[in-house]
C-alpha positions as CSV (number, residue, x, y, z in Angstrom):
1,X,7.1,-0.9,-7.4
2,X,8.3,2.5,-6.4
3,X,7.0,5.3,-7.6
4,X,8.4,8.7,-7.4
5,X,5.4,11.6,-7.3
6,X,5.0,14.8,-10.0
7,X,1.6,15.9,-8.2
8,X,2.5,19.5,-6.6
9,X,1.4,19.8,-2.5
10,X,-1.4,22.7,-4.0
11,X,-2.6,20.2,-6.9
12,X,-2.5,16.8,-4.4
13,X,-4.7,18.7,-2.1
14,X,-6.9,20.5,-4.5
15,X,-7.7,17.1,-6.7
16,X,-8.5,15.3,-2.7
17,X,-10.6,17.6,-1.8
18,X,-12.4,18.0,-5.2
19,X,-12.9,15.3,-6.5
20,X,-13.0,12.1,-3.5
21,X,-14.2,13.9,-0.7
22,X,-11.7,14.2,1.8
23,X,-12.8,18.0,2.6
24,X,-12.0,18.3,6.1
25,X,-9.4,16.1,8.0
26,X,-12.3,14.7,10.3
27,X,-14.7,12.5,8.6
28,X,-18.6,12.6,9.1
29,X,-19.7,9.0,8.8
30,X,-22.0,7.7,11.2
31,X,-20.8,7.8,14.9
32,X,-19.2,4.6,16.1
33,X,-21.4,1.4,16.9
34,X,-21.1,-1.4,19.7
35,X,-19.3,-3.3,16.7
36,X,-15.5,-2.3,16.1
37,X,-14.7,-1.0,12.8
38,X,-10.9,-1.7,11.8
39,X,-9.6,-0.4,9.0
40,X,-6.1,-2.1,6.9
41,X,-4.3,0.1,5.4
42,X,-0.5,0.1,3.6
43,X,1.4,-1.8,1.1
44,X,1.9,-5.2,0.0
45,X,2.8,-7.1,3.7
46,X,-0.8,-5.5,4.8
47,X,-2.7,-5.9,1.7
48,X,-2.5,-9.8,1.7
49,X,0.6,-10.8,-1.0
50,X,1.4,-14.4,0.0
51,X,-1.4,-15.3,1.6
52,X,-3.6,-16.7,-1.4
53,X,-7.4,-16.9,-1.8
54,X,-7.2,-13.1,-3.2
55,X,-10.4,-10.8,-3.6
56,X,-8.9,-9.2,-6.7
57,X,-5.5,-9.4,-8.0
58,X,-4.5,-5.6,-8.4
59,X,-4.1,-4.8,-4.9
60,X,-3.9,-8.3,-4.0
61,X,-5.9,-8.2,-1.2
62,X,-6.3,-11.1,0.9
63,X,-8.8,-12.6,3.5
64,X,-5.8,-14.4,5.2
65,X,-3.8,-11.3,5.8
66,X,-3.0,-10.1,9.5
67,X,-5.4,-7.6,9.6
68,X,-8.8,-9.7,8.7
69,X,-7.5,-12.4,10.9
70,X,-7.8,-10.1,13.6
71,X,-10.4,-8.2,13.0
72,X,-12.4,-12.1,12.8
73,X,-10.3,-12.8,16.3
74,X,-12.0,-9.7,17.9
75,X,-15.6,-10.0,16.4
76,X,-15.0,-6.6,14.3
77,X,-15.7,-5.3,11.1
78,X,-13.1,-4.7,8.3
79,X,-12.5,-2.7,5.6
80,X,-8.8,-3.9,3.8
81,X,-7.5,-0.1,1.5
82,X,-4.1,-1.6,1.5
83,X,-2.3,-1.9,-1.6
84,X,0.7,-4.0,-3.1
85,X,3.4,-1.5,-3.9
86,X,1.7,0.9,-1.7
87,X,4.3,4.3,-0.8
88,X,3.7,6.7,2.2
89,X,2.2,9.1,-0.2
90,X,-0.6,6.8,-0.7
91,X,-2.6,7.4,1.9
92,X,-3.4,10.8,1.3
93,X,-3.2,10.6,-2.5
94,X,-5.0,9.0,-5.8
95,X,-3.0,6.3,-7.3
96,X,-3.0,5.0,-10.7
97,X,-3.1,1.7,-10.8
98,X,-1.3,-0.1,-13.8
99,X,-1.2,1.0,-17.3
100,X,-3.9,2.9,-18.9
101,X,-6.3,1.3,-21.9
102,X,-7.6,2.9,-24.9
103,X,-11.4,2.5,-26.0
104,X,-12.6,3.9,-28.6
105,X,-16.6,4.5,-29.2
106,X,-19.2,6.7,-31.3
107,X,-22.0,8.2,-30.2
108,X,-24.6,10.8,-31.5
109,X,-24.3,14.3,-30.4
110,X,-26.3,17.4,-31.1
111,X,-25.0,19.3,-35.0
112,X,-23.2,22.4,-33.2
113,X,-23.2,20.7,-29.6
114,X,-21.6,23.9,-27.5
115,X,-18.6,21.4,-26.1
116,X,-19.7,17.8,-28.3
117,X,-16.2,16.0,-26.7
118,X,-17.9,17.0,-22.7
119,X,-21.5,15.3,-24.1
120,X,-19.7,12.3,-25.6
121,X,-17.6,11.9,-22.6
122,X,-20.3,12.1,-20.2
123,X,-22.3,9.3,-22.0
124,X,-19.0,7.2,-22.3
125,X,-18.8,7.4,-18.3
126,X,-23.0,6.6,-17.8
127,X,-21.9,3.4,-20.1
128,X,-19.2,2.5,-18.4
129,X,-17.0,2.2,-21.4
130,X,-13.6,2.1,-19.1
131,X,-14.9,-0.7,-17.4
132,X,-16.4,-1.5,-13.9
133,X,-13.8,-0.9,-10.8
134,X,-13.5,-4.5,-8.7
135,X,-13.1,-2.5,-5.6
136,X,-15.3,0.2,-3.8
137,X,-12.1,2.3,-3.7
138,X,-11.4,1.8,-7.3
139,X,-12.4,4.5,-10.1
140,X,-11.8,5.1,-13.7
141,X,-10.4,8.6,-14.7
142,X,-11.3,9.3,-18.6
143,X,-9.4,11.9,-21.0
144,X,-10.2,11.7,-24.7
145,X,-7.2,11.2,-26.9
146,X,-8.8,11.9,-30.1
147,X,-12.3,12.4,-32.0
148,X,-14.0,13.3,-34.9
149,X,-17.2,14.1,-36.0
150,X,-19.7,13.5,-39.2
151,X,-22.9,15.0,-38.6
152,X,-24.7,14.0,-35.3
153,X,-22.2,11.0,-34.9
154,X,-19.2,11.7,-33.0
155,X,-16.0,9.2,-32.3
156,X,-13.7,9.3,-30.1
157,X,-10.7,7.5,-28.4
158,X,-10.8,7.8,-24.4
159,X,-7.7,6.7,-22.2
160,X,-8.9,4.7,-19.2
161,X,-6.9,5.0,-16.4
162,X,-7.5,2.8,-13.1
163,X,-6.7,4.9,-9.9
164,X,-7.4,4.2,-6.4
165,X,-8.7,6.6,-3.6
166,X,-6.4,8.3,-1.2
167,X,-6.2,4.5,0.9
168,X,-7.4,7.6,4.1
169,X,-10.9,7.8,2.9
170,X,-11.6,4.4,4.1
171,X,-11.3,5.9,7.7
172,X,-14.3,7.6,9.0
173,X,-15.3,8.1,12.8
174,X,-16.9,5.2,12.6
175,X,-13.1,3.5,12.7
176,X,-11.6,2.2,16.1
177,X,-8.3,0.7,15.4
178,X,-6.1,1.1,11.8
179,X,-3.6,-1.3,10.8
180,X,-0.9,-0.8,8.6
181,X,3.0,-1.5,6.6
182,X,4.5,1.1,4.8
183,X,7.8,2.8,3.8
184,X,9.0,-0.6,2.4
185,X,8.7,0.7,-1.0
186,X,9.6,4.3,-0.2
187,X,13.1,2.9,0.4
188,X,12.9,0.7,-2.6
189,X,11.8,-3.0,-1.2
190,X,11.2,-4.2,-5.1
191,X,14.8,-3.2,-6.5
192,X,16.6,-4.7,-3.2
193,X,15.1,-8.2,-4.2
194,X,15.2,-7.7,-7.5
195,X,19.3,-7.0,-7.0
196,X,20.6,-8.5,-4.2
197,X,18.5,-11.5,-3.9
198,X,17.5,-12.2,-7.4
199,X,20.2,-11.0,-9.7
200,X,23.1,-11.2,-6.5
201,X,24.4,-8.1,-8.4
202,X,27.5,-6.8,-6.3
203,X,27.0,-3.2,-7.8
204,X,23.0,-3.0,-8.5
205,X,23.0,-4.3,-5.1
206,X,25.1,-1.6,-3.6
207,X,23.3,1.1,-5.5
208,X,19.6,0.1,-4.3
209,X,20.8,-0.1,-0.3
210,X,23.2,3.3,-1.4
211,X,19.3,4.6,-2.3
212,X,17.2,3.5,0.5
213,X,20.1,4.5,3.0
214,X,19.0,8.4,0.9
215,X,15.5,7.5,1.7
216,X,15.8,6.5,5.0
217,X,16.6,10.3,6.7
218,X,12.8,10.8,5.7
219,X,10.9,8.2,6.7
220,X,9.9,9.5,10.3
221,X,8.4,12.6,8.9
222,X,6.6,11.3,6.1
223,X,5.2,8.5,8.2
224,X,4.2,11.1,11.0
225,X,2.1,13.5,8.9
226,X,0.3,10.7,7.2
227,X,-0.6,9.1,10.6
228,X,-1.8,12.3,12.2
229,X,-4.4,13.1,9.1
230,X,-5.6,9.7,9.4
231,X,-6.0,10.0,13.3
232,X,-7.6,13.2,12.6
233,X,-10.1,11.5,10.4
234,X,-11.1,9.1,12.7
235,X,-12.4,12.3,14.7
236,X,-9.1,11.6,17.2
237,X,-10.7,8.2,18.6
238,X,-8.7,5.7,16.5
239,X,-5.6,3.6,17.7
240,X,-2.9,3.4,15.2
241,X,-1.1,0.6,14.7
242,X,1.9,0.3,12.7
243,X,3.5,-2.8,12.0
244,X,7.3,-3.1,11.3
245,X,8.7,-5.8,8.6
246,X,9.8,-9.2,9.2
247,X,13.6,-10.0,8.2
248,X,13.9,-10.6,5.0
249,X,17.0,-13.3,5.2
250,X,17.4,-15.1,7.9
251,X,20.8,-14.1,8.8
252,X,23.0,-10.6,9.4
253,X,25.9,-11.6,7.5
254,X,26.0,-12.7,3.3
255,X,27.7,-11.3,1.1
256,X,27.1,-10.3,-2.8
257,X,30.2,-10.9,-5.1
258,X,33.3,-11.3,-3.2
259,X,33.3,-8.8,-0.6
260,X,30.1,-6.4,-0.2
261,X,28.3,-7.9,2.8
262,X,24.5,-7.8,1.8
263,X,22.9,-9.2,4.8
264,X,24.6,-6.4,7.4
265,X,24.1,-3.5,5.6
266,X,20.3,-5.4,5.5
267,X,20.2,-6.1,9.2
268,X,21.4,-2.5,9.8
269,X,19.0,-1.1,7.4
270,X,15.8,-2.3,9.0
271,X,17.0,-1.8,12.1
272,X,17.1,1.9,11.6
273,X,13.8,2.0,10.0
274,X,12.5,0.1,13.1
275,X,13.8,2.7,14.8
276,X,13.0,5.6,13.1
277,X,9.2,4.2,13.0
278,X,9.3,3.3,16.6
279,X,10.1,7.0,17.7
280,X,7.6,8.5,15.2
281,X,5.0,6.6,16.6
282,X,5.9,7.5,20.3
283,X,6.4,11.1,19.3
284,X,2.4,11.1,18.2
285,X,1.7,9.4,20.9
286,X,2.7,12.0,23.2
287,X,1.7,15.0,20.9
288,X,-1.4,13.8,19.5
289,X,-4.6,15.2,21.4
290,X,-7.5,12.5,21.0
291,X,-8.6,9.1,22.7
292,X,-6.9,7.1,20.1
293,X,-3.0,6.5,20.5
294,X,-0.2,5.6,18.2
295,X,1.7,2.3,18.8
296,X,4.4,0.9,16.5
297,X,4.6,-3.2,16.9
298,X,7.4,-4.9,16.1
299,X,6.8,-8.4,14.2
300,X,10.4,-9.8,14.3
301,X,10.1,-12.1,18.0
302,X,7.2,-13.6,16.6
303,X,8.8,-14.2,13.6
304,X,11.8,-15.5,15.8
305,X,14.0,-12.8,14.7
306,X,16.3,-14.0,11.9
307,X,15.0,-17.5,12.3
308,X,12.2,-17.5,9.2
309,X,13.8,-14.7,6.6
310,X,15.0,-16.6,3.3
311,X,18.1,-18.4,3.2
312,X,20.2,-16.2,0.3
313,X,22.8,-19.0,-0.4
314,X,22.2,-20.1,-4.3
315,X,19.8,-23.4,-4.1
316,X,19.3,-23.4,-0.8
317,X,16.4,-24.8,1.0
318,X,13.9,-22.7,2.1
319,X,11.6,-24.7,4.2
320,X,12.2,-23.2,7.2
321,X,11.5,-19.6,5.8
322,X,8.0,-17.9,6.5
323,X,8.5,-15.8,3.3
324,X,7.1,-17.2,-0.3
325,X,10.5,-17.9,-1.8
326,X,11.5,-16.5,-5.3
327,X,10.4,-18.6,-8.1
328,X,8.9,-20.4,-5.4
329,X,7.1,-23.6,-7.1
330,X,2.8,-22.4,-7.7
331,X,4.2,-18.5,-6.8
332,X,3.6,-15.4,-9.1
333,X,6.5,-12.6,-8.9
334,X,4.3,-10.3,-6.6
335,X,4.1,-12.8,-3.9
336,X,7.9,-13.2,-3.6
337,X,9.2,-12.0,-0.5
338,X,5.8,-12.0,1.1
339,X,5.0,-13.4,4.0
340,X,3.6,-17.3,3.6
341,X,0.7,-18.5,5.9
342,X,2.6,-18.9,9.0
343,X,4.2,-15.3,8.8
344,X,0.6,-13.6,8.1
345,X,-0.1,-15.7,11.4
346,X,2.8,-14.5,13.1
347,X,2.1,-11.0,12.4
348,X,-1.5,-10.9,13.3
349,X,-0.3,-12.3,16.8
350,X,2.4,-9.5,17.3
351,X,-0.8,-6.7,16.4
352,X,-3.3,-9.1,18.9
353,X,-0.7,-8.9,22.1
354,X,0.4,-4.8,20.9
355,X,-3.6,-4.6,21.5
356,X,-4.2,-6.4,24.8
């Protein structure tokens, strides 16, 4: 879903820096080996939603996603960061993850303990009491809610927050090539199904395109000074590869209600963004000192252009579509209009030929 950010530049950077060890923009992992290292990371049509057989169901990573397919392809090592839902500002920020959880636990503290909520805390963390992260990127934040104390025994109520690490700290200069999707959500992918696919609302529709057209003007620049700290992190030796997005319908005309024409203010939408990514990535390319490049690929040929996007008409049959269909018979709502076995396929062979 999108998400709109209250973190200030000074406190984004400040809480990096402090707390997951970004420090400097150049990492200082162990120098490359004879073994690539490729690193996913992005949103949802990165992360693996669609493809099935997930690692964890939060991220909903996948095994059968472009990426790992690839990296198996070229005999090279993988770490997947992506994330369904997944905004620009991701990759250089912490994310919380879902809602948070309460637990609630007593423990015996020193009578007169200088700071008896910071001793209680810290043995709530060395249990674990938020839980174990699924994910190496994964990590509980805890803030007490309440307490009280009756002699050396001290209870208090912790809120448990999942958060996931800036998706950048999973580049290192051990990392040759990066893979990723993103700005789908910053121009509100979710409320675009949700209204002109799912509802086929004439106005909600109008109003989510009327948003991401807003959204749109700064796209470039967002993506660009992500793309350059994590090329700067890979010590200036990683390629960059960003992938566009498949069509979403399989058509550029369909209209919502009786006269707003969805599917070419669609068709004109990601063309634009295809655009604006396109010229981003060249713009590093040529500005970007380092032996790694930046190289946008675009997935729609081998996704035959129009050919696999969903069929929008009420009841249709989708059998020709390469996208996981809503209420799609077996599907949960975070795989709909995500790519289905063949379009993970398709896309991993637009990244293999952008990396001939």
């Amino acid at each position: 879903m999108r998400r709109r950010r209250a973190l200030s530049i000074a406190t984004t950077l400040a809480c990096v820096a402090a707390g997951l060890g970004l420090g400097s923009t150049a990492a200082t992992a162990a120098p490359p080996s004879d073994t690539p290292h490729y690193v996913q990371l992005g949103d949802s049509y990165s992360a693996g939603n669609g493809a099935g057989a997930y690692t964890e169901k939060t991220c909903w990573r996948s095994p059968n996603n472009y990426g790992q397919r690839v990296a198996t392809s070229k005999g090279a090592t993988y770490t997947n960061a992506a994330c369904s839902g997944g905004v620009i500002a991701d990759i250089l920020q912490p994310r919380a993850l879902g809602s948070s959880t309460l637990r609630t636990r007593t423990y015996r503290v020193p009578v007169g303990a200088v700071d008896a909520r910071a001793q209680w805390l810290e043995q709530a963390q060395d249990d674990a009491l938020c839980g174990t992260p699924s994910q190496p990127d994964f990590y509980y934040t805890y803030s007490i809610r309440s307490s009280a104390s009756a002699g050396s025994l001290f209870t208090a109520t912790v809120r448990c927050q999942l958060m996931a690490e800036p998706q950048i700290n999973s580049v290192d200069r051990s990392t040759d090539a990066v893979f990723l999707t993103i700005g789908g959500n910053d121009l509100g992918f979710t409320t675009i199904v949700t209204q002109c696919l799912a509802l086929a609302s004439s106005v909600g529709c109008k109003d989510a395109m009327a948003a991401a057209e807003e959204e749109l003007a700064g796209l470039k620049s967002a993506t660009q000074e992500a793309l350059k700290a994590v090329h700067a992190r890979s010590g200036g030796r990683a390629d960059i590869y960003l992938l566009g997005y498949p069509h979403l319908i399989n058509t550029d005309t369909h209209k919502v209600g009786l006269t707003y024409d969805f599917g070419k203010e669609l068709a004109d939408l990601q063309r634009r963004g295809d655009a604006a990514q396109r010229e981003g990535m060249a713009e590093l390319d040529r500005s970007t000192p380092g032996r790694g490049g930046f190289t946008f690929v675009d997935v729609k040929p081998d996704w035959g252009g129009f050919a696999h996007g969903l069929d929008p008409r009420p009841l249709a049959s989708q059998s020709n579509a390469w996208l996981v269909p809503i209420l799609g018979p077996g599907r949960e709502y975070y795989e709909w209009v995500h790519p289905s076995a063949a379009g993970w396929g398709a896309s991993a062979l637009a990244l293999v030929t952008a990396m001939r």
